[in-house]
Every structure is written in structure tokens, then in C-alpha cells.
C-alpha positions in Angstrom: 18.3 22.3 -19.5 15.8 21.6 -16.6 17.4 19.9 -13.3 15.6 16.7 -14.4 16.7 16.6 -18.3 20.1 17.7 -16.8 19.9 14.7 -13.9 19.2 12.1 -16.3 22.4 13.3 -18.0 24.6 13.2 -15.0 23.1 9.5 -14.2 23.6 8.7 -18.1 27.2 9.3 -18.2 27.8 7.9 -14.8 28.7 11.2 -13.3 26.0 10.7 -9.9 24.2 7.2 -9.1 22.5 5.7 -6.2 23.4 2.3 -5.3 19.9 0.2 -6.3 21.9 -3.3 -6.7 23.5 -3.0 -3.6 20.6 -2.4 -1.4 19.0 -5.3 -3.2 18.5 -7.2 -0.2 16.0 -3.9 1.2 14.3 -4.0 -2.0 13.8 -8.0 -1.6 12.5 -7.3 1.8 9.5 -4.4 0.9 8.1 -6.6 -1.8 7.7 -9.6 0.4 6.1 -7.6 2.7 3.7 -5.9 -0.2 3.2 -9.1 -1.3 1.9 -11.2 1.7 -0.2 -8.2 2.5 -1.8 -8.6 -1.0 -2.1 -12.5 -0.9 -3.9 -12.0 3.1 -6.4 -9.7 1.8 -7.0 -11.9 -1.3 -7.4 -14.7 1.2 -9.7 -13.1 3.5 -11.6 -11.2 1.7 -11.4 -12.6 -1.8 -12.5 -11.0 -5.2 -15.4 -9.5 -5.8 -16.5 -11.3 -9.2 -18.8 -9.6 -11.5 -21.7 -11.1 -13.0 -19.8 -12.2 -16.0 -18.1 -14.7 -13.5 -20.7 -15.4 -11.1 -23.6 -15.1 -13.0 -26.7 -13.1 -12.3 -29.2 -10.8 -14.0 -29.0 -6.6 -14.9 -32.0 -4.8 -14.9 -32.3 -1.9 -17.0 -35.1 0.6 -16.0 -36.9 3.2 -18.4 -36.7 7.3 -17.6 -37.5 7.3 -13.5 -37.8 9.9 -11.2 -36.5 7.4 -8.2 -33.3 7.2 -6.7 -30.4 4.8 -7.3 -30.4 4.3 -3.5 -34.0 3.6 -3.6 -33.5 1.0 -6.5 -30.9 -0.5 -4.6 -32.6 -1.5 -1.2 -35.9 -2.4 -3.7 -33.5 -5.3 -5.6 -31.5 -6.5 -2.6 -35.2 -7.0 -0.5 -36.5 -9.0 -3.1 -33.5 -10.6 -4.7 -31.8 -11.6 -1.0 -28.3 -10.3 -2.5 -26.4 -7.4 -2.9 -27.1 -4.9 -5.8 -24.9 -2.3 -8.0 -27.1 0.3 -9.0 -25.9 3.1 -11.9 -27.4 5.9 -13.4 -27.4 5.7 -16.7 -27.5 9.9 -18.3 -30.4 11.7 -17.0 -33.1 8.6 -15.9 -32.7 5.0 -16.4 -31.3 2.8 -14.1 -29.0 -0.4 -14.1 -29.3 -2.5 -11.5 -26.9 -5.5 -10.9 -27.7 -8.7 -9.3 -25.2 -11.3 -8.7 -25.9 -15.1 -8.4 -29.6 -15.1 -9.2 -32.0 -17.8 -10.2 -34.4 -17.8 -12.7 -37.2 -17.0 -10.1 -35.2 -14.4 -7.7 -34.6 -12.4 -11.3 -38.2 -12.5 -12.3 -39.5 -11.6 -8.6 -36.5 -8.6 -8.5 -37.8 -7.6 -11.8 -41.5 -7.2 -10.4 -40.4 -5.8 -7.4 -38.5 -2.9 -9.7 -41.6 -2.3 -11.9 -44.0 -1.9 -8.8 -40.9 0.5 -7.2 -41.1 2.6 -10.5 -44.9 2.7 -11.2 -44.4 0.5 -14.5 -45.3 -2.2 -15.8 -42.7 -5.5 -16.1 -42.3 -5.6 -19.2 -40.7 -2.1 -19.2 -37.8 -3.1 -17.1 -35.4 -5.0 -19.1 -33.8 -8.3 -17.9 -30.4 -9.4 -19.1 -29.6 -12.9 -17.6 -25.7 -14.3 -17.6 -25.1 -18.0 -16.7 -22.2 -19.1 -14.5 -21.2 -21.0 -17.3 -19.8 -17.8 -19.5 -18.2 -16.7 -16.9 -16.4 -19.8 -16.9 -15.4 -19.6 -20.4 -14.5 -16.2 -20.1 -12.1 -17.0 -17.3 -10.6 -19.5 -19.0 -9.8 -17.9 -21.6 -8.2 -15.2 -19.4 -6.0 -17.7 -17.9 -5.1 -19.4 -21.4 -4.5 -15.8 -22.4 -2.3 -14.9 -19.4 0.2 -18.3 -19.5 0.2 -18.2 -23.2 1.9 -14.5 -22.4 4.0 -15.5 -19.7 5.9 -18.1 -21.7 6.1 -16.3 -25.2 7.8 -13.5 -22.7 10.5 -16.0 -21.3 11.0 -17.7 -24.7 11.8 -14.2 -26.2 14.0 -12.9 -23.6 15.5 -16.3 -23.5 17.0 -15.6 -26.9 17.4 -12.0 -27.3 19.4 -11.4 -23.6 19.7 -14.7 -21.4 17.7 -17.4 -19.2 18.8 -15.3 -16.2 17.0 -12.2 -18.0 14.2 -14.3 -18.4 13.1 -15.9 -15.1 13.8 -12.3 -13.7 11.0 -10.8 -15.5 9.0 -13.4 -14.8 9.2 -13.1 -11.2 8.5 -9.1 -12.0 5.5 -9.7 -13.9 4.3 -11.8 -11.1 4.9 -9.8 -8.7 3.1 -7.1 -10.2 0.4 -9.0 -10.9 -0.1 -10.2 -7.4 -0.2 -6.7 -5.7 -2.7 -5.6 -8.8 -5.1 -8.7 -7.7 -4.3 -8.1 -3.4 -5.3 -4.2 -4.3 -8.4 -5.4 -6.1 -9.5 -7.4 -2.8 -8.6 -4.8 -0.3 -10.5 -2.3 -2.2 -13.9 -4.3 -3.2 -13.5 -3.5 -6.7 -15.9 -6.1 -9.0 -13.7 -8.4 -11.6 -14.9 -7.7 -14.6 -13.8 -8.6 -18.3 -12.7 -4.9 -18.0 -10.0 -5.7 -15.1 -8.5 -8.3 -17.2 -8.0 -6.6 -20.2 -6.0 -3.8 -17.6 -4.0 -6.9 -15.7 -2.8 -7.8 -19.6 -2.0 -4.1 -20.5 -0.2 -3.6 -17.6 2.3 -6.8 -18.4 2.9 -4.9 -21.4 4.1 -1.5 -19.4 6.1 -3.8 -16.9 7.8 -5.2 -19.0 8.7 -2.4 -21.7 10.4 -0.9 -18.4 12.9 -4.3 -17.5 13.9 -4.9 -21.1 14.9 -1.1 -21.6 16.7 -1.8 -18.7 17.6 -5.4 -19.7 18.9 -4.0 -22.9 21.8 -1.2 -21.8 22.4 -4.3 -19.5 23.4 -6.6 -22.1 25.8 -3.7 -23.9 27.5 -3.0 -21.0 28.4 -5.9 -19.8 29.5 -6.6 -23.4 33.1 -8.5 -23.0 32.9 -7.9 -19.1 35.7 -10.8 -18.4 38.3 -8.7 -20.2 38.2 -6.2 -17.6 38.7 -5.8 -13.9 37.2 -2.2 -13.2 33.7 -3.8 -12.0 31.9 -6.5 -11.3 28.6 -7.8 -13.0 26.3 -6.2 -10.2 28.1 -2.6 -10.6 27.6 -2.6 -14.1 24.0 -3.5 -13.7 23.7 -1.1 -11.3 25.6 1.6 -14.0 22.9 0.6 -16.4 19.9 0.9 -14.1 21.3 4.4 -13.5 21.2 5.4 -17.0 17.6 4.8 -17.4 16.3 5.8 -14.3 14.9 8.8 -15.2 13.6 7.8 -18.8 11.4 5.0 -16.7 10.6 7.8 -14.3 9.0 9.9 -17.3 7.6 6.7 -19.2 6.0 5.8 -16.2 4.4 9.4 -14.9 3.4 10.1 -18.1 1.3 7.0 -18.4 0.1 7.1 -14.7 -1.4 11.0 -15.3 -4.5 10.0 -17.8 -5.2 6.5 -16.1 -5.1 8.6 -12.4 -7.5 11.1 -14.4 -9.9 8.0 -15.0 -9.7 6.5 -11.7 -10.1 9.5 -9.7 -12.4 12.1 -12.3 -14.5 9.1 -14.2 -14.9 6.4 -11.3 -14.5 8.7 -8.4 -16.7 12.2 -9.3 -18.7 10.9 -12.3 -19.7 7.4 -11.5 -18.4 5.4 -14.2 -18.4 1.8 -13.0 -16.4 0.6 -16.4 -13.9 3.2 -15.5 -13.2 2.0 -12.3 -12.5 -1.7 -13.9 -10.0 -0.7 -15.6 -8.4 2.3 -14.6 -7.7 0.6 -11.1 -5.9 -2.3 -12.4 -3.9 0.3 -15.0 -3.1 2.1 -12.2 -2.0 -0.6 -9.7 -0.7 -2.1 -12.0 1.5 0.7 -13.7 3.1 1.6 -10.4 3.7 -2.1 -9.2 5.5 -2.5 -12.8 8.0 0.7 -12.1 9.0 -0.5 -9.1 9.2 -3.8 -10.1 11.8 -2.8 -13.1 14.0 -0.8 -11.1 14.1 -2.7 -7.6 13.1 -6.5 -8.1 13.9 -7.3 -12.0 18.2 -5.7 -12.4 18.8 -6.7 -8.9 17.6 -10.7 -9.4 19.1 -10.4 -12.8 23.0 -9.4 -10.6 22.1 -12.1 -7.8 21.8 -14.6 -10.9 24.3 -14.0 -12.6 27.1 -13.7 -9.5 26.6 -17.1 -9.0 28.5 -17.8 -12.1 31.9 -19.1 -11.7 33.0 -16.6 -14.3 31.6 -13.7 -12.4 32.6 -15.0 -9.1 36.1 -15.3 -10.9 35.9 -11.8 -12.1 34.4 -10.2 -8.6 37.4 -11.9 -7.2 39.9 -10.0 -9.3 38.2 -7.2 -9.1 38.6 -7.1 -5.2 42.3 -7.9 -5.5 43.1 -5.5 -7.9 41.5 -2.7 -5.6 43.0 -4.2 -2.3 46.4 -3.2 -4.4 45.5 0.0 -5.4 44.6 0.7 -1.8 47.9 -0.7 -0.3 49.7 1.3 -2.9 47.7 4.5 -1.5 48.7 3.5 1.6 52.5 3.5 0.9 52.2 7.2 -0.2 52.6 6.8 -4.2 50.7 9.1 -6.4 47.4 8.2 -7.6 47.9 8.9 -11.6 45.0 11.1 -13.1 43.1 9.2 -15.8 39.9 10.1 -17.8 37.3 7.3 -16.9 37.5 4.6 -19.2 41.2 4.0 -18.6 41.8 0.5 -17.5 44.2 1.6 -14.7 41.6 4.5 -13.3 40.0 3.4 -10.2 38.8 6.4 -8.1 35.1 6.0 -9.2 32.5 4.6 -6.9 32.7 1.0 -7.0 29.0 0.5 -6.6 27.6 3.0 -8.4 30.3 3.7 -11.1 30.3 7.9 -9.8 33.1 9.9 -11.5 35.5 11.1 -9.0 36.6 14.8 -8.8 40.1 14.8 -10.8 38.0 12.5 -13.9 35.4 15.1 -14.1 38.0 18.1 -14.0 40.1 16.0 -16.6 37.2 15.4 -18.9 36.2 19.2 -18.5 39.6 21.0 -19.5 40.1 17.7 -22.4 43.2 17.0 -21.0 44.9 13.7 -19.9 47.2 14.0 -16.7 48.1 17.5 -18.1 48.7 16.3 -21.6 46.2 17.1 -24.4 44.2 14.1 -25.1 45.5 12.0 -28.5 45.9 9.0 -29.7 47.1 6.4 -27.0 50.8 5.0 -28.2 
């Protein structure tokens, strides 16, 4: 088995954890942080809207000999504004004009034809109104609350309200860093970025309800016992998937980094760069979000509960009595984990001590081979 496979195992079982819950409030603190740096760049520099927002005209050029950078400063002389310029295979151009009237496009598209030695006609003129892109980012927005509240309606009923608002504060938080990134970077909004900010709701969230769902079975009957609190088994079950989200997530971010990086970066693809960067973003905002932000709000929740505060309180006593009978020099019994009475495991991350891991090797139970309890 490779160290990874055999890793996940250990973390599965419970054998080796790192305390994630715990350290919530660090966690807490980095994504604030993240966060007011993406909502400062989104405020100083805003988005870079496409045409399909802002309006505009795109100007497709037949076969031509002359440069993209020559296109460029042609349209952005005559037009006033800032051009995109692609080549498209082995000679025409598309240039890309945003906010342009009726007469900037026509005197752009003149000023093109004359670059190129053509006449006007040749260079084709696509014109989007404002107005579209108003529809289209309405739409978006219908698209994107119609989402969030189907999400919380459904994890409502299959876990809890306290599951619920969690991922909603994941999802938003992913989605903020994805937009901040976008702003900070220059990147156009397209119809392409939103179809990745949607996709990527779908890969956040896949991650917290994995995570969500060994949640719910472990703390299945959790006031019957007074081995852990709620936040230790969360923490127990954001263990046991650790590594699984690690792979999901890796194995997803290898063929969108391949389009980011290969597509936009080396060939040029403008598309590409649309959506691979909000994939990307996106994808690694999510992981994080699912393992750092979404358990740890889910245990802050739920500790407010009387119930929980009830059981964290037994909990505590029950171990200040194990500790005081330490203390006083009896002998510690050896147990197998899952024995009600067996307390040497890490309270925080649920690690199997020494004598539990010997025990469970050798199958024996304080020397006695293991049966059924009388």
C-alpha cells in the first residue's frame, strides 16, 4: 500500500489525526483575511466585464499578414477604448471592443479595413447591446440564488439547519475569493466565468456533504455517551475523509491547471482562460473551504446547544476523574477503543493510544482473547 492509501487508513480508523476543529479559530482568522483582500481588489479595481455585459462590437478580419499588436493599437486609436485582439488559426483576426457606439464601431471597422488593405465590407461586425448583457446577468443571478436556497432546503432535511447555513457560508466564501481573484488578475467576465463560478458550487459542496455525511453517522446517538464531545467527533470525521477530499480535489485541479496554464497561458485561448480561472480558483477555495470553514462552523453551531454544552460538560468531568484517579496511582485498565470506560485516546483528535493499538494488533482484550462481552 502506498504511504498515502496507507495514511488515509490510519486517519480512517482514527489511528493519527491533526486537530482541524480545534484550531478553528486560525482557520476563521486566514479566511477573513483572504477574503477582505478579495472584496479590496473587487473594490478598487472592479471586474473587467466582457462585451456580453458591457456591450460593444467584435470585429472579425479575413486571412492577414498583420500582427495582432498591430490590430490592436489600429482599434484602440480609432475606437478611443481598449481592444482584445486573438488570432484565430493561421490569419484572421478578432478584435474586441467594449462599450462602443454605433458610429465608433463603424469608424473602428474602417480604420481595420484600411490597416489590412481591404475593403469594409470584408471585416465582419458583430454588435452586442448593453441590454443582453443585462439579461444575461440576470439570469446569472436568478440562476445563482435559485442554487443557494435549493442547497439549504436540501441539507436542511437530509442533515440539519446547522449543516445548512454552514455550507452556505462555504459556498460564499468561495465564491468571493473566485470573484476578488478575477479582479486582481484582469481577467474579462464572460458567460464562460459564470458557467465555471456555478460548476465550482457543485465541487464545493460535493466536498462538505461527504464530510457532512460521516458527520451525521458519527454523532449518531452522541448523548448516550461521554467519550467525546460534538466538536471531537467532527473533528474524527473530518479526519476520515481528509485524504479522499485531498484526491477528489487534485485530481480535478490537474486538467483544469492544464487549461489555465497550457490553453490560456502558451496557446492563447481567451475562452480557456474564462473558465479554467474560475474552475481553478474556485476548486481550491472549495477544498479549503470543506475542510477549514464548513465542519468547524458546523461544531461552533452546534456547541451552543444546551444538549452539547450538557454533554461537553460531562465529558470534562468524567476525564477530570480519570485524571485524579491517575493521579492516586491506580492502574489504567487496557481496553480496545470503543469501550465506554477507555479514555487514553487524544481528546481532540480521537488518536489511538499505544496499549489500544497493541491490543487491537495481538486481538486480545486486557490479556484475554476477545469474545462476547457478559
Amino acid at each position: 500500500m502506498s504511504k498515502l492509501g496507507n495514511l488515509g487508513a490510519r486517519l480512517y480508523r482514527g489511528e493519527v489525526g491533526y486537530d482541524f476543529v480545534g484550531k478553528r479559530k486560525i482557520w476563521y482568522g486566514i479566511s477573513i483575511l483572504i477574503t477582505i483582500t478579495a472584496i479590496v481588489g473587487l473594490a478598487v479595481r472592479g471586474l473587467n466585464m466582457g462585451i456580453e455585459f458591457s456591450g460593444g462590437a467584435v470585429f472579425t478580419t479575413p486571412t492577414t499578414s498583420v500582427s495582432a499588436e498591430t490590430a490592436r493599437v489600429t482599434a484602440e486609436e480609432a475606437s478611443g477604448h481598449t481592444a482584445i485582439v486573438q488570432k484565430l488559426g493561421n490569419g484572421p483576426l478578432r478584435v474586441q471592443v467594449s462599450d462602443l457606439t454605433t458610429e465608433q464601431s463603424r469608424a473602428t471597422q474602417e480604420a481595420l479595413a484600411k490597416k489590412l488593405g481591404v475593403s469594409t465590407d470584408k471585416v465582419n461586425t458583430d454588435i452586442v447591446g448593453p441590454s443582453w448583457g443585462d439579461q444575461i446577468a440576470k439570469k446569472a443571478w436568478y440562476g445563482l440564488g435559485i442554487f443557494m436556497i435549493l442547497v439549504v432546503i436540501y441539507l436542511a432535511i437530509a442533515f440539519e439547519w446547522r449543516m445548512a447555513i454552514a455550507a452556505l457560508i462555504a459556498l460564499i466564501h468561495d465564491l468571493t475569493i473566485t470573484v476578488g481573484v478575477y479582479a486582481l488578475v484582469g481577467f474579462e467576465v464572460t458567460p464562460g466565468t459564470v458557467i465555471g463560478l456555478l460548476t465550482i458550487l457543485g465541487y464545493s459542496l460535493y466536498d462538505t456533504v461527504v464530510v457532512f455525511d460521516g458527520l451525521k453517522e458519527g454523532a449518531k446517538d452522541i448523548t448516550k455517551q461521554t467519550r467525546f464531545t460534538y466538536s471531537e467527533i467532527a473533528n474524527r470525521s473530518l479526519n476520515g475523509t481528509l485524504v479522499r477530499s485531498i484526491n477528489t480535489t487534485v485530481v480535478a485541479l490537474l486538467p483544469v491547471a492544464g487549461l489555465l496554464f497550457i490553453g490560456g497561458g502558451f496557446l492563447g485561448a481567451g475562452m480557456l482562460n474564462d473558465i479554467s480561472l474560475a474552475l481553478f480558483v474556485g476548486l481550491a477555495a472549495g477544498a479549503y473551504s470543506s475542510i477549514f470553514i464548513a465542519t468547524p462552523l458546523v461544531a461552533d453551531l452546534k456547541e451552543r446547544d444546551p444538549q452539547m454544552r450538557a454533554l461537553a460538560k460531562r465529558v470534562r468531568a468524567k476525564r477530570a476523574a480519570q485524571a485524579a484517579k491517575g493521579e492516586a496511582g491506580e492502574e489504567p485498565r487496557d481496553e480496545v477503543p470503543g469501550d465506554e470506560e477507555d479514555e487514553s485516546e487524544d481528546a481532540a483528535t480521537g488518536v489511538v493510544g499505544p496499549r489500544q493499538s497493541a491490543a487491537r494488533a495481538r486481538g486480545t482484550r486486557g490479556g484475554r482473547p476477545q469474545g462476547k462481552r457478559r
